[in-house]
NUGU-719345 format. One line per 8 residues: their letters; for each residue x, y, z of C-alpha. Coordinates in steps of 0.05 Angstrom, whole numbers, padded with zeros to 5 digits. Example, Ala and Ser with C-alpha at 12.3 -4.5 7.8 and 13.67 -1.06 7.14 Angstrom:
// residues 2
as> 00246/-00090/00156; 00273/-00021/00143
***
This chain:
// residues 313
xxxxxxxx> 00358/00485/00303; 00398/00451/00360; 00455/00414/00329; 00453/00363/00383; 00378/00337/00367; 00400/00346/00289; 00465/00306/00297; 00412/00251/00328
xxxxxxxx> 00359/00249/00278; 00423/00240/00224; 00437/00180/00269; 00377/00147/00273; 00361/00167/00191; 00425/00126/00181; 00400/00070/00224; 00333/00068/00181
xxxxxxxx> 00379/00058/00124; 00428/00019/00147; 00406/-00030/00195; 00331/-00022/00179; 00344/-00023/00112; 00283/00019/00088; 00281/00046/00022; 00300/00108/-00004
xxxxxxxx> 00225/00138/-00017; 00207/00117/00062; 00273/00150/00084; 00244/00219/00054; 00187/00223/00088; 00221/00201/00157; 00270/00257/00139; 00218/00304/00122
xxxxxxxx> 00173/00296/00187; 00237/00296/00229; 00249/00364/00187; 00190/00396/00212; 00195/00376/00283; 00270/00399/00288; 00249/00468/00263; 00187/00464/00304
xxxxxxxx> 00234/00450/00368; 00288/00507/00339; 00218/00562/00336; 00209/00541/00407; 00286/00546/00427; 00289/00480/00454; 00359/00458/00454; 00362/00393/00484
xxxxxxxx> 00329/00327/00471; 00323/00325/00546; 00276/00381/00543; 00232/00356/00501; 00165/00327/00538; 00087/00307/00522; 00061/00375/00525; 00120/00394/00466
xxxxxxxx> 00101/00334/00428; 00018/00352/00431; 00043/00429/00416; 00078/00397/00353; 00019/00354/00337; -00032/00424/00340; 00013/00464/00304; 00020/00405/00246
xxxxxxxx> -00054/00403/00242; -00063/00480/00242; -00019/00489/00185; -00014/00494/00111; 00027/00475/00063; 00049/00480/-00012; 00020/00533/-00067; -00046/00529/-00052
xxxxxxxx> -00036/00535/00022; -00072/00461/00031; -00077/00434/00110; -00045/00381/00125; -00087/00319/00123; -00097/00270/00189; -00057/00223/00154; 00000/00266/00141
xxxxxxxx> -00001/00279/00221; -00010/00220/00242; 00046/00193/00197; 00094/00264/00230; 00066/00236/00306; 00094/00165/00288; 00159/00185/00261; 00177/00227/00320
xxxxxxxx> 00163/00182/00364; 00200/00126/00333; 00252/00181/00339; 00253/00179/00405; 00247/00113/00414; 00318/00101/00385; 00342/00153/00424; 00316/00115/00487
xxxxxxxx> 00339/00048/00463; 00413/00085/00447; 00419/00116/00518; 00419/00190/00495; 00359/00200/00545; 00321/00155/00595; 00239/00171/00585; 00208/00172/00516
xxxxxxxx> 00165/00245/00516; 00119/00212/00463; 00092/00155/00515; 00030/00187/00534; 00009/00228/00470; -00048/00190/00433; -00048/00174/00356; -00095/00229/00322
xxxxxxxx> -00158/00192/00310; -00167/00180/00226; -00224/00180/00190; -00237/00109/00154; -00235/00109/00084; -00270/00047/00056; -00238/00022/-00004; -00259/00028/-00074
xxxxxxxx> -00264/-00038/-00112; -00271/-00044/-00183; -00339/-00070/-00215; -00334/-00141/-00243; -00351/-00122/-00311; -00290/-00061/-00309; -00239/-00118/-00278; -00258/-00153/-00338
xxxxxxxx> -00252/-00098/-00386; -00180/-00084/-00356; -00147/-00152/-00357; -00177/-00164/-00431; -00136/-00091/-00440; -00073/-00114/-00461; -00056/-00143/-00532; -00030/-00218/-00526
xxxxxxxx> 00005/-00219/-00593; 00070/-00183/-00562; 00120/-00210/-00507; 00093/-00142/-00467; 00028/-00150/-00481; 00025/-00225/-00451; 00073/-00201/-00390; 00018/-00150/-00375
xxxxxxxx> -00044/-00199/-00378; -00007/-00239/-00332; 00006/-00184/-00284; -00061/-00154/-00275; -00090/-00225/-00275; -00041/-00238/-00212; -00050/-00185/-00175; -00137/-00188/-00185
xxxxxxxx> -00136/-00269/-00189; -00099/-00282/-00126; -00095/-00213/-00090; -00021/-00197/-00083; 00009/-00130/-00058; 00045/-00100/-00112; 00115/-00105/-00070; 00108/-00183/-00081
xxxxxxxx> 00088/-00189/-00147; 00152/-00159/-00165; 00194/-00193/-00117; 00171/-00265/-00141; 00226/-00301/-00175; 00202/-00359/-00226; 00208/-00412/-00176; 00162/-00385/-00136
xxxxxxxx> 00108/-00409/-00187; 00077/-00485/-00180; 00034/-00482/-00241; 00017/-00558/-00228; -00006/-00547/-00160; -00036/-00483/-00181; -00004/-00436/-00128; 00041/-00381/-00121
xxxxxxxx> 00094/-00365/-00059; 00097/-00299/-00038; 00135/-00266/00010; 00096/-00219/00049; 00106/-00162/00103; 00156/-00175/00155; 00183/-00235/00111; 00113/-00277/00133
xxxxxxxx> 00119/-00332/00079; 00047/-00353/00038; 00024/-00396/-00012; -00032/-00357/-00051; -00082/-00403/-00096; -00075/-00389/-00179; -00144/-00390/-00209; -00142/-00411/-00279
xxxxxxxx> -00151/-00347/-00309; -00093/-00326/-00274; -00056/-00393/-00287; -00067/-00390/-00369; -00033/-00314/-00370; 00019/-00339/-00323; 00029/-00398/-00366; 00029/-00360/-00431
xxxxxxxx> 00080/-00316/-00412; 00129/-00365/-00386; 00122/-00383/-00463; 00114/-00334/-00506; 00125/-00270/-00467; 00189/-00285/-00417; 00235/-00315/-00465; 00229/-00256/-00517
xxxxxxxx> 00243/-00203/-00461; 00300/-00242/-00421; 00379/-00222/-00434; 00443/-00248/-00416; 00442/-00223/-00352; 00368/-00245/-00337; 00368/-00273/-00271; 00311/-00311/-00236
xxxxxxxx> 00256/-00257/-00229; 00192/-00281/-00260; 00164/-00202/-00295; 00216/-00172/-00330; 00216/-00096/-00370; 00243/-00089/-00439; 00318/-00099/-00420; 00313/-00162/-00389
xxxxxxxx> 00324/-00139/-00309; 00262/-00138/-00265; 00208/-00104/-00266; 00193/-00037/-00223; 00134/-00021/-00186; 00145/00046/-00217; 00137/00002/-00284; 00065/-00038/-00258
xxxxxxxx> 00039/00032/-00239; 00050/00069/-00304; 00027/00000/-00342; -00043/00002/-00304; -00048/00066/-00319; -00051/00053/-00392; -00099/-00004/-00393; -00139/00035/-00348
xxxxxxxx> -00158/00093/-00398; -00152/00031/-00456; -00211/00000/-00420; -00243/00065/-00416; -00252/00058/-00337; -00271/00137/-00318; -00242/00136/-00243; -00168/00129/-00207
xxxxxxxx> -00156/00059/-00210; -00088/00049/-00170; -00049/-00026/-00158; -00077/-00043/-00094; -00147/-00027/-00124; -00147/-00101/-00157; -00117/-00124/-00075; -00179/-00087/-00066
xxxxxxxx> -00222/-00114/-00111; -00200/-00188/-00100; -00223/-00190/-00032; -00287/-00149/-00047; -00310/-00190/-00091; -00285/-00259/-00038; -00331/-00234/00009; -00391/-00218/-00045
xxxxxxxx> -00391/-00293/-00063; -00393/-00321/00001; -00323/-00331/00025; -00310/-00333/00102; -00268/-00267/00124; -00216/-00311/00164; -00195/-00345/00088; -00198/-00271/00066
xxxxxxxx> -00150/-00253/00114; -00102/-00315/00100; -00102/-00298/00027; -00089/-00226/00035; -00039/-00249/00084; -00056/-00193/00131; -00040/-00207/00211; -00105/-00190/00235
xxxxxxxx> -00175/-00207/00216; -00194/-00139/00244; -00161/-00109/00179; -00190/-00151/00131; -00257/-00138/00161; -00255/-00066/00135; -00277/-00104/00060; -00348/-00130/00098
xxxxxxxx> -00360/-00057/00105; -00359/-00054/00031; -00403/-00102/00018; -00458/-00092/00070; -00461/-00020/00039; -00466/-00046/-00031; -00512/-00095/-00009; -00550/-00027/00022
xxxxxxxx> -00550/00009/-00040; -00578/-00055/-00080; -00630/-00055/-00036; -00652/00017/-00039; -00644/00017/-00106; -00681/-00041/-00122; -00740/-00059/-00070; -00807/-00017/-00069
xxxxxxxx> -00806/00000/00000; -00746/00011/00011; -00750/00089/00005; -00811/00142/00020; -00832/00172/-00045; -00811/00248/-00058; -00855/00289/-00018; -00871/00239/00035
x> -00849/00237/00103
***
């Protein structure tokens, strides 16, 4: 490996962290694509960033996608390239923006093209099974309610549920204010589901769990502090096999859910988007895919003609 281009990536991995301020799980997989594309460069004897150019980055690209990896010799999944692709050329990037070099080898090598995943939304009935999950004669047992009722009643990413502080909740206007991605500012509606949890824990489940060094987060764990994603992921997890839900349910599945079940009941996709807080309606529209195949699937289920009998063609 050529200590130059390794002495850069440290740079810009201390840039992510220092003046990017990313966190620490985000840093490992920058560190770990810019591992594979140093050794990748070192196979190839490439010693200088200088030499590096667009048909080195699509080599690196082919031989990412042509590999394996880990005990079971798995490929490497489009996402996992694409997400290599996009590090190294935020790599170089930096390096252009810092002066090291003056072209950016990565400006002419396409994204690999992903397949789309539709997301998986919850069932009503199985949302309702899951918020009704957790017992609301403990402290914990209210916090939770109000957690899953949040982040199904009004859609929010995990990352702000656990960043809201308790002034961020106007239960007399009914509304929550969240700070989204790239610190965009929203105001998210409370339904009254969502409001009576949020309500009950202020009283009865907040109080017990806050100590003397409580501070103004709104979901706190057992010692007071605020609560971890870590924490909400480990929590669903429980209430998922309490509700006796047979599938992966993850966080974002309720964000999932939420506007899945907007769209189903007639709500327009630009409000969608507005309450998901997303920049672009073109991302939100990946939910009316969702529906317009359940909508499908109820109607070749349920109509007479919708499908040839067995043996006809």
């Amino acid at each position: 490996m050529a200590d130059g281009l390794a002495a850069n990536a440290e740079r810009y991995l201390d840039h992510l962290a220092v003046e990017r301020g990313l966190s620490e799980n985000t840093l490992v997989a920058y560190r770990q694509d810019l591992r594979r594309y140093l050794d990748f460069l070192g196979r190839r004897e490439i010693r200088r960033v200088e030499d590096v150019d667009g048909a080195t980055i699509r080599a690196f690209v082919a031989s990412l996608s042509a590999s394996t990896h880990g005990p079971d010799d798995a490929p490497y999944r489009a996402t996992s390239v694409a997400r290599a692709l996009s590090s190294v050329r935020s790599f170089h990037r930096f390096l252009v923006r810092e002066g090291v070099v003056d072209h950016d080898p990565t400006a002419g090598v396409p994204q690999p093209r992903l397949p789309r995943s539709l997301p998986r939304p919850l069932p009503v009935e199985d949302v309702r099974r899951l918020l009704e999950a957790p017992d609301s004669e403990t402290p914990i047992g209210v916090r939770d309610r109000a957690i899953l009722e949040l982040l199904y009643g009004s859609g929010l990413r995990i990352s702000e549920l656990t960043g809201l502080d308790v002034d961020d909740v106007d239960l007399e206007e009914g509304s929550v204010r969240v700070l989204g991605k790239g610190g965009k500012e929203r105001e998210v509606p409370l339904g009254s589901f969502a409001s009576d949890a949020v309500t009950a824990y202020l009283t009865r489940g907040r109080p017990a769990l806050a100590s003397g060094t409580t501070r103004g987060a709104l979901f706190l764990n057992a010692r007071g502090g605020r609560l971890s994603r870590q924490s909400c992921a480990r929590l669903l997890s429980g209430y998922v096999r309490r509700a006796g839900i047979d599938r992966r349910v993850t966080l974002h599945t309720l964000r999932h859910s939420f506007a899945t079940h907007l769209l189903e009941g007639g709500a327009d996709v630009r409000v969608v988007q507005e309450l998901l807080g997303h920049a672009s309606v073109g991302t939100t529209q990946i939910y009316t895919l969702v529906t317009e195949q359940h909508l499908r699937e109820v109607y070749e289920t349920s109509h007479p003609r919708a499908r040839r009998p067995v043996g006809r063609r």
